[in-house]
C-alpha positions in Angstrom: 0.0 0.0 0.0 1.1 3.5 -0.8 -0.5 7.2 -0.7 0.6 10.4 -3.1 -1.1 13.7 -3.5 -2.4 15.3 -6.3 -2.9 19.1 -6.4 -2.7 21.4 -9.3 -3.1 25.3 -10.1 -1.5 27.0 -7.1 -1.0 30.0 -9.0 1.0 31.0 -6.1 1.1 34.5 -5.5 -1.8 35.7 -7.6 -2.4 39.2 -7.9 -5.2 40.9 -6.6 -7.2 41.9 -9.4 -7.9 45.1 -8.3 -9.3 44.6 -4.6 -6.5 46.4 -3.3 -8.3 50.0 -4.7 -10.5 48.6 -2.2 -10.4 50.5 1.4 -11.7 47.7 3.0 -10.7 44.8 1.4 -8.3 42.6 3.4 -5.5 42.4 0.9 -2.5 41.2 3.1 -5.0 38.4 4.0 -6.4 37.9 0.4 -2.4 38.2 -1.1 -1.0 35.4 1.6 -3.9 33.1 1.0 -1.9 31.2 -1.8 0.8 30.3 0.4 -0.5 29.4 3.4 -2.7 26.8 1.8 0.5 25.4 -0.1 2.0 25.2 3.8 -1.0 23.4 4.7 -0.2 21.0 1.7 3.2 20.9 2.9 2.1 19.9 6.2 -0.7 17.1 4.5 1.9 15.5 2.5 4.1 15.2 5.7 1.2 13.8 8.3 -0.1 11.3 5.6 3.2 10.0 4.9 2.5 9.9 1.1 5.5 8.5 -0.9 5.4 11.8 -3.5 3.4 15.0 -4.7 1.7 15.2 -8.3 1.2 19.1 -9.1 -0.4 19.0 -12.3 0.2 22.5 -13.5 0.2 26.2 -12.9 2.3 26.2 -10.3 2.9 30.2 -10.6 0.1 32.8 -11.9 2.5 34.0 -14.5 6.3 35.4 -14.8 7.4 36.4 -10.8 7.3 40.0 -10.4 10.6 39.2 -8.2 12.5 35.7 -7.0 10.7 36.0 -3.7 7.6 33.6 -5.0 9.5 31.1 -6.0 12.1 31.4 -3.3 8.8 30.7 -1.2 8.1 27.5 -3.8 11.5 26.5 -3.2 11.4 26.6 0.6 8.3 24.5 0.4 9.5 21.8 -1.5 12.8 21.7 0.2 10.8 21.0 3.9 9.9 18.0 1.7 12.8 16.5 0.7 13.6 16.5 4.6 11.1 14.1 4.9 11.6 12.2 1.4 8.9 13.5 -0.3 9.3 13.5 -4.2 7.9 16.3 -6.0 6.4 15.6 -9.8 5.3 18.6 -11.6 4.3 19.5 -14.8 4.1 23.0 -16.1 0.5 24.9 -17.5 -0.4 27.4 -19.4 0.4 30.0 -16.6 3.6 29.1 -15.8 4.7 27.5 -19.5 8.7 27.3 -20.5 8.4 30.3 -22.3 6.3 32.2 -20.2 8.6 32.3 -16.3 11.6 34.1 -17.6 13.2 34.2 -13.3 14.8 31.0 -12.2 15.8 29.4 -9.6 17.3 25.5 -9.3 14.6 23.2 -7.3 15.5 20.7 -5.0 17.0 17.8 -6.0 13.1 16.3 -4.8 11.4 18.0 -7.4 11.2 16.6 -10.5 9.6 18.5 -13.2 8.6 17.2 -16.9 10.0 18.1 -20.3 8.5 20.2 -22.2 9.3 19.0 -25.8 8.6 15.5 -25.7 6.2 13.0 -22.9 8.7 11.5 -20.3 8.1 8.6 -18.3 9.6 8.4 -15.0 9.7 5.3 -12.3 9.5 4.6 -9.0 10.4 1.4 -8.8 10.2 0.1 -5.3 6.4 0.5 -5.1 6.1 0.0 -8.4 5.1 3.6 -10.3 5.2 4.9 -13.4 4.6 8.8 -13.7 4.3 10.0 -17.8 3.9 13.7 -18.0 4.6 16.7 -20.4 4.8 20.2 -19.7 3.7 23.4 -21.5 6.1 25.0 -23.7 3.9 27.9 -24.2 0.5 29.5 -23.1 -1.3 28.4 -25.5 -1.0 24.7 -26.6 -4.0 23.9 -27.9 -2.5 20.3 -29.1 -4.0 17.1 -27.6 -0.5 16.3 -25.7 -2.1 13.1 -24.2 -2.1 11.6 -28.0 1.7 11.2 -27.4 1.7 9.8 -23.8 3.2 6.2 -24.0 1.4 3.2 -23.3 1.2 1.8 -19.9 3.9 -0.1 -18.5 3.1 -3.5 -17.4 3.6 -4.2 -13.8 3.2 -1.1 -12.5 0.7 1.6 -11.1 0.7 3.7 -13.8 -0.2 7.9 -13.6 -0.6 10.4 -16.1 -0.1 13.8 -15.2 -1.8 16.4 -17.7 -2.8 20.1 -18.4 -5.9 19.8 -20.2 -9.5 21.4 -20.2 -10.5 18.0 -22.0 -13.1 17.9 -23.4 -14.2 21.4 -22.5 -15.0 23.3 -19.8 -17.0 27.0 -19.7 -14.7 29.4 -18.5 -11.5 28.0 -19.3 -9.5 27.6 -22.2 -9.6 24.4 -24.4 -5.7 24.0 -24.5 -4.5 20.2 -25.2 -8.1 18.7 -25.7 -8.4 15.7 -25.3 -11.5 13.3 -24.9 -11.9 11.3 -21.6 -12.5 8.2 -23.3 -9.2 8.4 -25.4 -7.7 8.8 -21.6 -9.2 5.8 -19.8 -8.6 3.5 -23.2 -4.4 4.1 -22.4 -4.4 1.7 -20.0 -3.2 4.0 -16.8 -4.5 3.2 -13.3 -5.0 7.2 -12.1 -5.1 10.4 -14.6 -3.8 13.5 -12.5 -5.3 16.3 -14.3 -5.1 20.0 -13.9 -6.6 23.6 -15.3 -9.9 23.4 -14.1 -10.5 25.2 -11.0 -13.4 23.0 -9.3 -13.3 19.7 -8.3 -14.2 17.2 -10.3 -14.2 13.0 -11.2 -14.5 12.4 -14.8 -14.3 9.0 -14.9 -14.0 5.8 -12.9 -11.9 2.9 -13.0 -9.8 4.3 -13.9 -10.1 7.7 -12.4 -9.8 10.5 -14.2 -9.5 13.4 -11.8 -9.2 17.2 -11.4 -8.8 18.2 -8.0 -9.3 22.1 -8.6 -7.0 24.5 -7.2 -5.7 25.0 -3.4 -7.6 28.5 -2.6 -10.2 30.2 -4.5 -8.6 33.5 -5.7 -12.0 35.5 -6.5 -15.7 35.3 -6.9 -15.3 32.8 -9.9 -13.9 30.9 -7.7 -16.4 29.9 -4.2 -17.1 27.0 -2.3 -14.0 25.5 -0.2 -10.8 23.8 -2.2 -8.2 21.6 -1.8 -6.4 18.4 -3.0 -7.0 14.7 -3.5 -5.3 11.9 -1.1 -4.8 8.8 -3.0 -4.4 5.8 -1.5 -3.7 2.4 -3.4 -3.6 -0.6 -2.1 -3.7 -3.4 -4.2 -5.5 -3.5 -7.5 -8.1 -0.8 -4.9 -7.7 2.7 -5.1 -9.2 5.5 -2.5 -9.8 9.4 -3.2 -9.9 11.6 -0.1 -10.6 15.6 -0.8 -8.9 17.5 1.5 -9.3 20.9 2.4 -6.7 22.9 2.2 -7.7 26.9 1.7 -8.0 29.9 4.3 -10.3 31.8 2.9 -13.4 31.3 1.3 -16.1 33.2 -2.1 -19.2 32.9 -1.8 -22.1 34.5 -3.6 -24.8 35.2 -1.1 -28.4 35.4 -2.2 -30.7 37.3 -0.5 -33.9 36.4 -1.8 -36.2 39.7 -1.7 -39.5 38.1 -2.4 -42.4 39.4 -0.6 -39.9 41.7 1.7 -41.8 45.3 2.3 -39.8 46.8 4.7 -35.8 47.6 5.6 -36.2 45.6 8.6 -37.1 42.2 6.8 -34.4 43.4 4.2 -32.0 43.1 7.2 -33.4 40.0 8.8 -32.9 38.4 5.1 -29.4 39.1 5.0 -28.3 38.2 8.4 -30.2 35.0 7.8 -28.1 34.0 4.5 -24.9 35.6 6.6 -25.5 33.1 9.1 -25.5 29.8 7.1 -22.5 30.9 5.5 -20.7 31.0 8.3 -21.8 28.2 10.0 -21.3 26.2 7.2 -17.9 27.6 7.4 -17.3 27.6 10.6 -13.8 29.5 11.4 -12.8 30.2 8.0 -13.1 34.2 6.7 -15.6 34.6 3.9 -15.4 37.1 1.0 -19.4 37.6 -0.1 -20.7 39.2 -3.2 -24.4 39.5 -1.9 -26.7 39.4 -4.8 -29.9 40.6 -4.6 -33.1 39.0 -6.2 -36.7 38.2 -6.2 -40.1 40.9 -6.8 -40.1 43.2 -4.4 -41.8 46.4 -3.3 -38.3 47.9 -2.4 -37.4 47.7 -6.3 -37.3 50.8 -7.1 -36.0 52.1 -3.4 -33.0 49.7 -4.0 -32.2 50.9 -6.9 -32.5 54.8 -6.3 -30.3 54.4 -2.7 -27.9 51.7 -3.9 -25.1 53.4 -1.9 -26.6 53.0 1.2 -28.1 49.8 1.1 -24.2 48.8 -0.2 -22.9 50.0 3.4 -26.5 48.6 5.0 -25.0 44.9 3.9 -21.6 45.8 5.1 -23.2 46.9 8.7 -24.8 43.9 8.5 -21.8 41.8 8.1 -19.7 44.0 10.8 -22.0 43.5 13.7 -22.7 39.4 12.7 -19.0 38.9 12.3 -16.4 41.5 12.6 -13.8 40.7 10.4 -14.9 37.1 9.3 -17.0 38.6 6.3 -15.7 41.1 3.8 -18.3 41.9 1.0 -16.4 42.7 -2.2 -19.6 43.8 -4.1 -23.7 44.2 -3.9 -25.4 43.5 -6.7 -29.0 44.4 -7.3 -31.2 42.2 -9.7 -34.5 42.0 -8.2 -37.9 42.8 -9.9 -40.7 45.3 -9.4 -44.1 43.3 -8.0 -47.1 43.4 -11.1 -47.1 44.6 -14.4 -47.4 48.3 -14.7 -48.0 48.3 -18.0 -51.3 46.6 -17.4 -52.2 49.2 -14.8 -55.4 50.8 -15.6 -55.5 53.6 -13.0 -52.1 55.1 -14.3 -52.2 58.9 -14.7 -51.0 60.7 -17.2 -47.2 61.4 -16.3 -46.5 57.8 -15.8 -48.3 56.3 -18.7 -46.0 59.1 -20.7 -42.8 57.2 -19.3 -44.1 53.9 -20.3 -44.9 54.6 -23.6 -41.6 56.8 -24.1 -40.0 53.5 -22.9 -41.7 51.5 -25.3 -41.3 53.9 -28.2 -37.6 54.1 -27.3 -37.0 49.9 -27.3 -38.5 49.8 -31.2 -36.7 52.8 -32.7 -33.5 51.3 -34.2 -32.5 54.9 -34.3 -32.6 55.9 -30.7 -30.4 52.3 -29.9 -28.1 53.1 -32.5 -27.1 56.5 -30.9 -27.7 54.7 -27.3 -25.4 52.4 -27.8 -22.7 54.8 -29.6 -22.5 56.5 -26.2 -22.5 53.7 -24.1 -19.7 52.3 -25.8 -17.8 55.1 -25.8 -18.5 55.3 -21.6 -17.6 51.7 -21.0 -14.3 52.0 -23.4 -13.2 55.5 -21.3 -14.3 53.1 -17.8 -12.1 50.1 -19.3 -9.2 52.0 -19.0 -9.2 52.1 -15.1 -10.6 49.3 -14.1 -9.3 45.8 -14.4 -12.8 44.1 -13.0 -14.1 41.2 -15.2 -17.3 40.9 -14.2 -18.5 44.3 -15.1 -21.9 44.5 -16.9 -21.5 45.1 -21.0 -24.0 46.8 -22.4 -23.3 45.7 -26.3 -26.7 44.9 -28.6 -30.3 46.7 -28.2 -31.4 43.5 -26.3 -29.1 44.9 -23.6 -31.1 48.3 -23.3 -34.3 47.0 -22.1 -33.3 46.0 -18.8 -31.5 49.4 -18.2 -34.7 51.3 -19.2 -36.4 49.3 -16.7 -34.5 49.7 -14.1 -34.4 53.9 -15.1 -38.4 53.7 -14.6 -38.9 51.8 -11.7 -36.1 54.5 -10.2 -38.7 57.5 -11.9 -41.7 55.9 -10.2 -40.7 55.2 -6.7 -39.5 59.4 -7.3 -43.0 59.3 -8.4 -44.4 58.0 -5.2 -46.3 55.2 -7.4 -45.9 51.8 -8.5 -43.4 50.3 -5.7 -45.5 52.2 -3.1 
């Protein structure tokens, strides 16, 4: 019987994306969370006693802005060898050949895979065969696992891959490959990396990713880790374990039937709660999102500043500094159909119908969308967020105008009343 690890996209030291403009975002926290999970993996591999480490890409987020980060790598990987840990890696599309320009020489532990051809490494007193090729640039959009060699007889055999498979929204299809062309090569356990959540492709043999060691940003939520393997025999055992220190989440608040800022509150502190105890001890970054019909619509959206720091509040006196909320987003819906109002006087059934008239005049979107353009290019320039609404076809329009009249007739005193 014998155990290894498999990890993969550490992206050690990835920046921040911004959240340092922040005032209150926790950035020393959010900048160190990389490396203290890869200690905790440190300290994993070492209490389990696994015979080696498979890191199946992305090691680094790009080239080192300085040595430090992989002077931190290094020191990692060298309290590892003091307990004869061997280190396999393979390189990704974040930290390809040609893309890490800084170098330093690993420990003699570590053990990283050519980049120009599949190499095939052995461990022969347990019996393990390790076949792996690394990225030679960012964007290797050949199927690499076409070339892996067959498997050795007599032994465990692993591949180790940087692949989106057969696919994944989100992430780039570099080295596709299809799962079935994986299983058919004949290797006991495919150690996979690129995708960012967990996941088991296949069985017998398993194909795994394990996602990465911390969630860096929204797109990334829930808790992450690594997989424990354990074989014994022709049997073989998967164990996820957790290894991050801080945790995304997107917390919905669910507005429906909600009249008053008092059940607004109670809502969010409800939601707040789960979250934490479902992650009990662990520091939570929360986009709280907003949804449902609501009488508030049109409240919401005319005092977005303050029900921003009303959710912040919230979060201070439930938590301190366990929750940090790195946006609000607003989404809900105004209760009824206005437009089938009967009673509507003549100011507001104006603004409908100039709404209406506005949505079928190709001419009026045209020259909408010529300024909006030119606003979101001039915004582009000083902001590097990702997830920024893009107003880009006349299909895009209509929910702006209905968000601009639910704002006019809350002014109005009607409607959300």
């Amino acid at each position: 019987m014998f155990k290894f690890i498999h990890c993969a996209d550490l992206h050690l030291d990835s920046p921040l994306r911004g959240l340092s403009m922040k005032s209150n975002a926790p950035v020393e926290q959010i900048r160190t969370a990389t490396r203290r999970a890869l200690n905790n993996l440190v300290d994993l591999c070492i209490q389990e006693e696994v015979q080696f480490l498979v890191i199946a890409g992305d090691v680094y987020d790009g080239d080192w802005p300085d040595y430090t980060t992989g002077l931190f790598f290094s020191a990692c990987m060298g309290k590892l060898r003091e307990h004869h840990i061997a280190v396999y890696l393979i390189r990704g599309n974040h930290d390809a050949e040609s893309t890490i320009t800084k170098k330093l020489v690993l420990p003699s532990n570590v053990i990283e895979f050519s980049s120009q051809q599949p190499e095939t490494y052995l461990i022969n007193d347990i019996k393990v065969a390790l076949h792996g090729q690394s990225f030679w640039q960012r964007e290797v959009r050949d199927n690499l696992a076409s070339t892996y060699p067959e498997a050795m007889l007599g032994y465990f055999n692993i591949g180790i891959l940087h692949t989106a498979a057969e696919g994944q929204e989100g992430h780039e299809a570099y080295a596709p490959c299809r799962i079935n062309e994986l299983v058919q090569k004949g290797y006991d356990y495919w150690a996979l990396g690129h995708i960012h959540k967990r996941q088991i492709l296949h069985e017998k043999p398993y194909v795994v990713f394990p996602g990465n060691l911390q969630g860096r940003h929204i797109r990334e939520t829930g808790h992450k880790g690594c997989t424990l393997v354990t074989v014994d025999g022709t049997k073989v055992f998967l164990e996820h374990q957790i290894l991050d220190v801080l945790r995304w989440y997107v917390c919905e608040v669910d507005l429906t039937d909600v009249d008053t800022d008092e059940e607004l509150n109670a809502s969010i502190c409800v939601q707040m709660e789960r979250l934490l105890t479902e992650n009990q001890g662990y520091p939570l970054a929360l986009r709280v999102r907003f949804s449902g019909q609501t009488r508030l619509h049109g409240y919401l959206l005319q005092n977005m500043e303050r029900y921003i720091h009303e959710v912040q509040n919230a979060a201070a006196i439930m938590a301190g500094d366990l929750i940090w909320i790195e946006k609000v987003k607003f989404s809900t819906e105004p209760i009824g159909d206005m437009e089938g109002s009967q009673d509507q006087d003549d100011a507001i059934a104006t603004l409908l119908q100039s709404r209406d008239s506005a949505l079928t005049d190709p001419e009026f979107l045209d020259d909408f969308l010529k300024h909006v353009n030119l606003i979101q290019g001039r915004i582009g320039k000083y902001t590097q967020s990702s997830d920024a609404t893009v107003i880009a076809t006349s299909s895009d329009v209509e929910p702006l105008l209905k968000d601009a009249q639910s704002i006019l007739l809350n002014m109005l005193g009607k409607g959300n009343s």
